[in-house]
C-alpha positions as MATLAB code, in Angstrom:
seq = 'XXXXXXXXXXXXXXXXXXXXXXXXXXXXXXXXXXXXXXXXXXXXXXXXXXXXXXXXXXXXXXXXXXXXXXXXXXXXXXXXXXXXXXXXXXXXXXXXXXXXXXXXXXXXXXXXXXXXXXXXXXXXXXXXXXXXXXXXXXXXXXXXXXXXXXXXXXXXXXXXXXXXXXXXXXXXXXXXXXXXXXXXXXXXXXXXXXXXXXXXXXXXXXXXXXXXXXXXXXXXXXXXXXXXXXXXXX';
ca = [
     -32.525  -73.183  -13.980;
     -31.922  -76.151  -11.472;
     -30.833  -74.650   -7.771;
     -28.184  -76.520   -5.736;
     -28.822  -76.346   -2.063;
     -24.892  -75.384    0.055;
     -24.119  -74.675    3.448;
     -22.349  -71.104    4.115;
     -18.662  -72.259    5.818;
     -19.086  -68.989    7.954;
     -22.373  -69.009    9.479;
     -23.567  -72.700    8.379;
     -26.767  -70.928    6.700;
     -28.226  -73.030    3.941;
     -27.570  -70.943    0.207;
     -29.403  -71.872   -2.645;
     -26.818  -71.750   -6.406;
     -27.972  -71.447   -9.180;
     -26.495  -74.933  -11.221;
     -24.163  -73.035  -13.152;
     -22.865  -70.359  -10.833;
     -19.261  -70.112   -9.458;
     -19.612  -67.607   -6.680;
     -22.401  -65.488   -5.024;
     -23.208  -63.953   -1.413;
     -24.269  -65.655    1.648;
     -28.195  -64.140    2.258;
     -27.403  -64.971    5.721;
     -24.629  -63.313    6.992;
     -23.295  -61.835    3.844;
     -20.279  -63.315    3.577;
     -18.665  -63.843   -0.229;
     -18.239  -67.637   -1.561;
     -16.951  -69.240   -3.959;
     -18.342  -72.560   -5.288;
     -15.406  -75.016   -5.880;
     -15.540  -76.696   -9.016;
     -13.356  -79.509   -8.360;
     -16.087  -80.993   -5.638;
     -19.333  -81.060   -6.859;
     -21.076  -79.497   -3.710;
     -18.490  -77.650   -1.620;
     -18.204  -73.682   -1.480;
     -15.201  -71.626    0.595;
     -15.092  -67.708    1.455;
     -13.406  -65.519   -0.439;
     -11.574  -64.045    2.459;
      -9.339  -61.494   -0.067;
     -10.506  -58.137    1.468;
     -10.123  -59.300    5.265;
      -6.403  -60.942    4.245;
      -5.535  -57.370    2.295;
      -6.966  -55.280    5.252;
      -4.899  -57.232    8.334;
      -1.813  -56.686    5.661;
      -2.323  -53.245    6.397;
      -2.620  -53.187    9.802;
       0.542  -55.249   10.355;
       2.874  -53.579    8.398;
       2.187  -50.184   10.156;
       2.780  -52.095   13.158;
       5.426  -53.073   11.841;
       6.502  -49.636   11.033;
       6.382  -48.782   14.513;
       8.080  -51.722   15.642;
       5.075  -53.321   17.289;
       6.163  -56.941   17.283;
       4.058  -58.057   19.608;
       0.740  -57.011   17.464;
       2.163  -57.860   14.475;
       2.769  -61.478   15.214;
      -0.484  -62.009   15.879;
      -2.062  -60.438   12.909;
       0.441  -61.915   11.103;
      -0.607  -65.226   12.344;
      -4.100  -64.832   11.544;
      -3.378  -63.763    7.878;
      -1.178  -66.667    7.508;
      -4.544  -68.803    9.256;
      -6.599  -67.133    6.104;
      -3.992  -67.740    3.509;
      -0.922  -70.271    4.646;
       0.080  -68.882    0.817;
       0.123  -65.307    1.530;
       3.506  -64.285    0.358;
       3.492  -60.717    1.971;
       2.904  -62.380    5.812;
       5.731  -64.444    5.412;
       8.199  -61.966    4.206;
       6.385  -60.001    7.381;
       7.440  -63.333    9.431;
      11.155  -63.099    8.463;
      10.771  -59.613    9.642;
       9.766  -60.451   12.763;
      12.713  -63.005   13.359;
      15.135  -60.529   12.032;
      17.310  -60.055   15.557;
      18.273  -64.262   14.531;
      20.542  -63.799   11.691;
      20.768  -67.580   11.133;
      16.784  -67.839   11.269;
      16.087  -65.143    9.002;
      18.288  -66.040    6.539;
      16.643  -69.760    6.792;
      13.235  -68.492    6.509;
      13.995  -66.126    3.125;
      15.633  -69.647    1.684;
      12.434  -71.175    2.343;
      10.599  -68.278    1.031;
      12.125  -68.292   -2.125;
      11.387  -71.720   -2.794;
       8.196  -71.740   -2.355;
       5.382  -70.951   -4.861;
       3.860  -68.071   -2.446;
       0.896  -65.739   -3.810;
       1.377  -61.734   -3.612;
      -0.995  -59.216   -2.576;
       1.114  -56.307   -3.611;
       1.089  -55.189    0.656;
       4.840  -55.992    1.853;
       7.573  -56.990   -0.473;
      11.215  -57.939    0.464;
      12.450  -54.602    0.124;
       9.941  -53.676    3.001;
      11.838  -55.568    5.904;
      14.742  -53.469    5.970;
      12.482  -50.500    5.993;
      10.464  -51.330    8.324;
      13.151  -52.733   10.265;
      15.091  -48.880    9.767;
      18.374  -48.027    8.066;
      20.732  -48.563   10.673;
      21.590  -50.872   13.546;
      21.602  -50.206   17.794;
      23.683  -53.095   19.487;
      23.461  -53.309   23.066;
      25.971  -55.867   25.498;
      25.576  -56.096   29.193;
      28.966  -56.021   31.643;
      27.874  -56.449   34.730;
      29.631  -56.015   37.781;
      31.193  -58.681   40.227;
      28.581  -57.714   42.777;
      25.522  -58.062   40.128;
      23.317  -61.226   40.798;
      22.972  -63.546   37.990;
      18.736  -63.123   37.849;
      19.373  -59.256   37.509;
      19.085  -58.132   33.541;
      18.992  -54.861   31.180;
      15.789  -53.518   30.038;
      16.173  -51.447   27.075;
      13.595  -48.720   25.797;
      14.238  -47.534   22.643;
      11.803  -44.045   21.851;
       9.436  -45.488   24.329;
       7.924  -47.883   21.906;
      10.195  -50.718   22.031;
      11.214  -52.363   24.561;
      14.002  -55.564   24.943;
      16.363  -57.222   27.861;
      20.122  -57.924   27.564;
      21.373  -60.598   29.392;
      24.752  -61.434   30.443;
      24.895  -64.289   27.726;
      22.320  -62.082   25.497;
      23.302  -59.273   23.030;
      20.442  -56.681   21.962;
      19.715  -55.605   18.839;
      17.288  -52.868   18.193;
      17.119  -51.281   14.314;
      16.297  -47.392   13.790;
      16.584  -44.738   11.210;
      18.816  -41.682   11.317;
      17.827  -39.094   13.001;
      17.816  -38.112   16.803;
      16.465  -40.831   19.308;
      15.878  -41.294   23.025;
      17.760  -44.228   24.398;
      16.592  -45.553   28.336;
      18.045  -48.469   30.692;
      16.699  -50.075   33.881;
      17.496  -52.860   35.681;
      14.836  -55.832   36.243;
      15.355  -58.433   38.522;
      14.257  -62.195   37.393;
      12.562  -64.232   40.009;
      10.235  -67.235   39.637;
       9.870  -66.114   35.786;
       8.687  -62.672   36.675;
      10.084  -59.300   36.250;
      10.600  -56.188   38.466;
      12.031  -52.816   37.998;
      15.028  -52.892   40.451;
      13.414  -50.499   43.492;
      17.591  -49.223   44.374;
      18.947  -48.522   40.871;
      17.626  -45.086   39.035;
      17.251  -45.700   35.200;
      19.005  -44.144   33.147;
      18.250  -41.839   29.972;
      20.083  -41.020   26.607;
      19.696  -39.038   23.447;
      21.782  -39.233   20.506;
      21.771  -38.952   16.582;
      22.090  -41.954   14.647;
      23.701  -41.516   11.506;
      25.604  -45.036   11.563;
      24.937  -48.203   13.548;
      25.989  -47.571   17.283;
      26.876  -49.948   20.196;
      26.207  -49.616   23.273;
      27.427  -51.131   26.527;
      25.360  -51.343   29.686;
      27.460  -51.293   33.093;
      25.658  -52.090   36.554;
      28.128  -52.230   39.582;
      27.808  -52.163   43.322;
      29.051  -48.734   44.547;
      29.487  -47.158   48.107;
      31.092  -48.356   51.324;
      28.466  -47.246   54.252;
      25.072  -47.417   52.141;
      25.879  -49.475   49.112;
      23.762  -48.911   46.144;
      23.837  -50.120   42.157;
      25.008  -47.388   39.819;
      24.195  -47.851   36.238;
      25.904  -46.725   32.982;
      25.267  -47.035   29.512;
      28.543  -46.086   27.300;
      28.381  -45.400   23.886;
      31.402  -47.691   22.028;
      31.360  -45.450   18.637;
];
């Protein structure tokens, strides 16, 4: 049988196919390929197991509401497979604060012809996201500078700022949950904890979405200090 002479994508190692196969294993650094019979000469890697395995890994950290981790492996599945219909329903999850940009994104979801690995369906952004909703506004005082800013923990795994022009949104599921605010000062693009303003600290059951307002004022006559509050609205 005639051999045909490829070069590995992955590791650029020289493979030697047999004329009539369609896939094999690199002899080199073991990666699987797949001989594409549309271009006489040209072989890709089948990259199913890695794209299945970082599906994984993001949705738990999605689970936990690790957004920052999960973008990026959601990024690199979407590098691997710009088809993968699981990372993009993953993306819209990740954009689901913007109403108006998650909606967009499912449109363009649905009209696409997207291929499923069975990891993360539709049904898994709301669950992921959590059953109910935590909405968060800012009122700040008269004496509050305009760089100074909420920072929100939610069960000390998520964290988010409200602004005086920004709302927060945080999702959870029922059950009881620990709730804590601090102030942050913005200067030059960086943040710092506010050294004269104690954070404050919250637990509460959430059996319904709950809003929340966040109060900072100047208090005190002879040593002036910022209080802060966070008031529960229902």
């Amino acid at each position: 049988m005639p051999l045909v002479a490829l070069k590995c994508p992955n590791c650029n190692g020289e493979v030697q196919f047999e004329e009539n196969m369609m896939s094999g294993f690199c002899i080199h650094c073991g990666s699987k390929i797949i001989r594409e019979r549309s271009v006489k000469g040209t072989i890709s890697i089948d990259r199913t197991t890695d794209i299945v395995n970082h599906l994984k890994l993001a949705k738990e950290t999605l689970r936990i509401h690790d957004w920052e981790n999960a973008s990026k492996l959601v990024n690199n599945i979407l590098l691997m497979d710009a088809d993968c219909l699981d990372a993009w329903y993953m993306k819209a999850l990740l954009c689901f604060r913007d109403k108006s940009m998650y909606e967009s994104l499912l449109n363009e979801i649905e009209n696409k012809s997207l291929e499923c690995y069975g990891i993360f369906s539709k049904e898994d952004i709301k669950k992921c996201w959590g059953e109910h909703n935590l909405y968060f506004i800012w009122n700040p005082g008269r004496y509050i500078y305009a760089h100074v800013k909420a920072s929100v923990t939610v069960d000390e795994k998520e964290t988010f700022s409200v602004g005086r022009e920004t709302k927060g949104i945080c999702g959870i599921s029922a059950g009881k949950h620990n709730l804590s605010v601090c102030v942050v000062v913005v200067w030059e693009g960086e943040e710092t904890v506010g050294s004269d303003i104690r954070p404050v600290s919250l637990s509460f059951d959430v059996s319904k979405d709950h809003h929340f307002m966040i109060t900072t004022e100047r208090v005190g006559f002879w040593e002036p200090r910022t209080e802060l509050r966070i008031t529960q609205m229902n």
